[in-house]
N, C-alpha and C positions, 0 to 999 in steps of 0.2 A: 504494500500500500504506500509505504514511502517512495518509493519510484518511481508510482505513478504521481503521487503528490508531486514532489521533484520534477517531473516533465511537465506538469501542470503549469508550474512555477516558469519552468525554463521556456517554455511553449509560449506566457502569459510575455513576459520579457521577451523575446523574439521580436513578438509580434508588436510590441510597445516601440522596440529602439529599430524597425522596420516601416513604422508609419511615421518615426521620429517626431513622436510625441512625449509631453509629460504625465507624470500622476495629476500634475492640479487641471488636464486639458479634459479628463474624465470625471465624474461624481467618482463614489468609494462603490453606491451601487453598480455601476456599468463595470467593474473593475470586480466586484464580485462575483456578477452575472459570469464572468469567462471561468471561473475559477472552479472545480470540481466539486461537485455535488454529493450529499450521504442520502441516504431512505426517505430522509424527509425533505428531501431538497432544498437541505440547508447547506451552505459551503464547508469544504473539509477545512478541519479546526486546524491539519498540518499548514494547510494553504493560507488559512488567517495569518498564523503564524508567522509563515516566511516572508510575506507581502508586509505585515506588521513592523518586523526585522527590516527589509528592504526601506520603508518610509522613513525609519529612523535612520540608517543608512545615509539616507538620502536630506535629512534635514541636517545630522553632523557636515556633511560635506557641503551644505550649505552655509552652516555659520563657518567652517574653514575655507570658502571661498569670501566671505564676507571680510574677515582677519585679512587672509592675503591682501584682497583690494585693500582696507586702509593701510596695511603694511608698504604697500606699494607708494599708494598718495604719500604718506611720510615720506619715503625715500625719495621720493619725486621732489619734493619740498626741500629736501636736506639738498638734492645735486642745482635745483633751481638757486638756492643760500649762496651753495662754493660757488656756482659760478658768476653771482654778483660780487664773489669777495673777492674776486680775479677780475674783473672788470672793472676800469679806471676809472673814477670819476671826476668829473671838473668841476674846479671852487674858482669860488671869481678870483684868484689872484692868476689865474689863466695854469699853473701848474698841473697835471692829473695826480689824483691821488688815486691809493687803492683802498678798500674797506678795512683791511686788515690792517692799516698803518694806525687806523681814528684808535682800534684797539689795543698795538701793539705798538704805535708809538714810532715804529721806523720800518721802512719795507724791508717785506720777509724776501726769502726763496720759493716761492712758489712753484 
C-alpha cells in the first residue's frame, strides 16, 4: 500500500511541475481530488501525509528564499557604500576628495 501511496505522490508531483504550476494555483480540495482514495472515498491518510510534508517543505524554502533576497539587498547596499567610498568627490575648493579621507583623515590605498 505504501507504493502505491508513493506513486500516488510521485504521479501527483509529475503532473504539478508538468503543467508548471503551484500548490497556491489549486484549492487543497482539487489537490485532494487527484490523491488516492480508501472504502469510503476519503483520501489515503499516507497521501495527506506526504502532501502535508511537501507544503511545509515548500513554505521553509520559502522563508529561505525570503532571507536570501534581503541577504542579497544588504550586500547590494554594502558594494553600492564601497563604491561611493572610491569615488571622488568635489568640494568647492575645486580639489576631489575621496569618502574615506572625511573618515580617515588622509587618502588610503585603495
Amino acid at each position: 500500500m505504501f507504493l502505491n501511496c508513493f506513486l500516488q505522490v510521485h504521479t501527483l508531483l509529475f503532473q504539478v511541475v508538468e503543467r508548471q504550476t503551484w500548490a497556491d494555483d489549486s484549492s487543497r480540495e482539487d489537490q485532494e481530488a487527484l490523491l488516492e482514495t480508501n472504502l469510503h472515498g476519503d483520501p489515503c491518510q499516507c497521501c495527506k501525509k506526504e502532501m502535508s510534508g511537501l507544503e511545509d517543505e515548500v513554505a521553509h524554502k520559502d522563508k529561505e528564499i525570503h532571507y536570501l533576497n534581503k541577504l542579497l539587498s544588504s550586500k547590494d547596499e554594502e558594494i553600492r557604500r564601497l563604491k561611493d567610498m572610491k569615488t571622488p568627490q568635489q568640494y568647492p575648493q575645486g580639489s576631489p576628495r575621496f569618502a574615506e579621507q572625511d573618515v580617515l583623515g588622509a587618502r588610503s590605498s585603495f
